[in-house]
N, C-alpha and C positions, 0 to 999 in steps of 0.2 A: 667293781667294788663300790659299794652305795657309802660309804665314809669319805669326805672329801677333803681332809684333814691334809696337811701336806705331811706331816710326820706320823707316818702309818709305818708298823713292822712288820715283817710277814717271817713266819716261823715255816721252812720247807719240811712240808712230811708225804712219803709218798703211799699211804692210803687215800683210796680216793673217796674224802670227806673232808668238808670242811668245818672249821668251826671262827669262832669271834668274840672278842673280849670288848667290850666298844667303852667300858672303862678308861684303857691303857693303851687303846688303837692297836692291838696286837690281834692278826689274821691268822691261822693254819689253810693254808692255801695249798695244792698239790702241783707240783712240779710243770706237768702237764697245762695248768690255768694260770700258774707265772709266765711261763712263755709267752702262754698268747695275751696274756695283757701287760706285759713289760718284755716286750721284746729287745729291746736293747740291753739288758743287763748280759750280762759276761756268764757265757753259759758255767764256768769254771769256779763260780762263788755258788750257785745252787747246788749245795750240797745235801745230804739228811740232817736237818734238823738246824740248818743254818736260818742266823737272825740275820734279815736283809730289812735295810731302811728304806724309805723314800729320800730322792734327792734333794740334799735340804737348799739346794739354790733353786727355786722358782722359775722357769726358765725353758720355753717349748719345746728344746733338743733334749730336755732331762726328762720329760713327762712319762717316761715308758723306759726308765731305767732306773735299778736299783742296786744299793750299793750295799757292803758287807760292815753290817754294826761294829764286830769288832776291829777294824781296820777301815775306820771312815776317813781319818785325815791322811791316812798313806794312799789313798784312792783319790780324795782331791788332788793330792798333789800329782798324780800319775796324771788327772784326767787333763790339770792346768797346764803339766808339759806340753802334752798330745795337741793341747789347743794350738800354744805358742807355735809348734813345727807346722803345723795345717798353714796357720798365717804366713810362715817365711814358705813354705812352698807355694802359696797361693801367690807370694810375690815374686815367684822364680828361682828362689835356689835350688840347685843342683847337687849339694852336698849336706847335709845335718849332722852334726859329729855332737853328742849329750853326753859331758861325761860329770859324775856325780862325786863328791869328795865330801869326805867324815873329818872334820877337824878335834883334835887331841885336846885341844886348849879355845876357850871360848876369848881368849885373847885375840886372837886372830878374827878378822872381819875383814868380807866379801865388800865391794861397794851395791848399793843396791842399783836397780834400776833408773831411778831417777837421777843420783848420782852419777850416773856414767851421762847419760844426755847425748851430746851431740859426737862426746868422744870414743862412742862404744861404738861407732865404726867408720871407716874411709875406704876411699880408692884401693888402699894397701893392703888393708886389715892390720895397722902398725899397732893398735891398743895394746897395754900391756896393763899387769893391775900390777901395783909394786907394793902389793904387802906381803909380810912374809907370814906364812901360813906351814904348821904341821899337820900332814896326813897322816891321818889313821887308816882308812882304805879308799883307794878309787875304783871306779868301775867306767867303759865306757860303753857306750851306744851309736852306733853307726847307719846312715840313709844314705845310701847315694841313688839320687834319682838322673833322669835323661832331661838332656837341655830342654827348656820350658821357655814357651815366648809369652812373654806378657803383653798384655794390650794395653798400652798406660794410658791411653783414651776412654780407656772402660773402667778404668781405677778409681773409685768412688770413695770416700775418707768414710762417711757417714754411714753407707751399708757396709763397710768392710770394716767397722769396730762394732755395728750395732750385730753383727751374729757372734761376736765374742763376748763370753761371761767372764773368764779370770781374768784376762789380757784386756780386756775394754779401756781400762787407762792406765795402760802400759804407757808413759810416753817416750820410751826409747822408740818403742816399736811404730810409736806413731810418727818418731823424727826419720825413722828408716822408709816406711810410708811415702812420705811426702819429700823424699829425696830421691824414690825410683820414680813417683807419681813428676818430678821435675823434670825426667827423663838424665837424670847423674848415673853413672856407670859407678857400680858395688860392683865390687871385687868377693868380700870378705866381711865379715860380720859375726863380731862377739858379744857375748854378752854374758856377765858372771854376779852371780847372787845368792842372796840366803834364802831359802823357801820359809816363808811365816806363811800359812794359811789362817783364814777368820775360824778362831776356837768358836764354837755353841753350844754353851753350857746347858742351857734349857734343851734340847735334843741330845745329847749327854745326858742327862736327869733321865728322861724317860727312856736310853735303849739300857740305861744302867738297872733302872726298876723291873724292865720287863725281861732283860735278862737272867737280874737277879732271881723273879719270881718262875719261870720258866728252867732253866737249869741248876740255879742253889750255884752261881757262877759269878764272882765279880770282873770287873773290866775295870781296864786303868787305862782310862783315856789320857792322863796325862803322862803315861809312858811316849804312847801311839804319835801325841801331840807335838812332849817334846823332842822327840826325834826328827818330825821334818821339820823344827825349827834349826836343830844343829847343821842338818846335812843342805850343802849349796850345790850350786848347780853351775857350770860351764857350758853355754851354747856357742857353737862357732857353724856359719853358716856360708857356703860357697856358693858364689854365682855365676 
């Protein structure tokens, strides 16, 4: 793709032709030519006639992957999980238990990350969050992996944040970090929060334009938006 924009869309059609709007960064690329030049996007979003963005964080593990315009913040937020679990499995756990909860009442509040700090987990796993919270639905997700030996002599602070993009300064995950990195025995490890992802309104503007002009379709990013701001998250992680 001779456009080098990072905010390119590509409209999937499977005639094999292509065309270009170099106005609005909008491609018709065939199925067949997404693959092999964004090989990591999720074969399950190239649909017919699906609007796929560029990844809008800048970022060498994103360069050959692309995400679905209308469902861009429910895909960061999938992708920010996946990171967080890679990191506690790269430090040894054993078990990942993800379970997601809708609150009723915007009264209720998760503590964040930073917030919890040193007491988001111990020897025990005793943390508890003691606010009271209505469910409207949960759902849960489960890993259990095979004992992992870590090499706390190969633990490195600097390259083990620097290949993270959402989690880069997480500092729970960094006091968790440098308390296996001390060689301390985890047991158990939680951690519960409300997912904000960064809105981008300017990349909203244009997948909203080119949608609009391409299907006669509007998009309500701030449905998509405010939903993973409602819904939190429960990590608890076994070692």
């Amino acid at each position: 793709m001779a456009n080098n924009d990072s905010e390119i869309f590509v409209l999937v059609r499977n005639p094999d032709k292509q065309k270009a709007d170099p106005e609005n960064g909008v491609e018709e690329i065939t199925r067949r030519r997404l693959l092999e030049s964004f090989c990591d996007t999720p074969e399950n979003i190239i649909q017919e006639g699906a609007v796929l963005v560029r990844h809008p964080y800048l970022h060498p593990k994103f360069e050959t992957k692309l995400l679905p315009a209308q469902k861009l913040y429910d895909a960061l937020r999938e992708e920010a999980e996946l990171e967080f679990c890679e990191a506690l499995m790269e430090l040894g756990a054993t078990e990942i238990i993800l379970t997601y909860s809708t609150n009723k009442t915007q009264a209720s509040k998760m503590k964040t990350a930073a917030e919890l700090r040193a007491g988001a987990f111990d020897a025990e796993g005793s943390h508890k969050n003691t606010e009271e919270e209505v469910i409207a639905g949960q759902k849960t997700w489960r890993m259990v992996l095979g004992k992992q030996k870590v090499d706390i002599s190969s633990l490195d602070e600097g390259n083990f944040f620097s290949k993270l993009v959402y989690n880069k300064n997480n500092q729970t995950l960094r006091i968790l970090f440098n308390h296996i990195k001390s060689g301390k025995e985890v047991k158990k490890f939680e951690l519960e929060f409300k997912h904000s992802v960064s809105r981008n309104h300017k990349l909203e503007a244009k997948i909203k334009a080119s949608y609009l002009a391409l299907f006669s379709i509007s998009l309500d990013f701030e449905k998509d938006y405010k939903e993973n701001e409602v819904e939190s998250a429960s990590f608890v992680a076994k070692f």
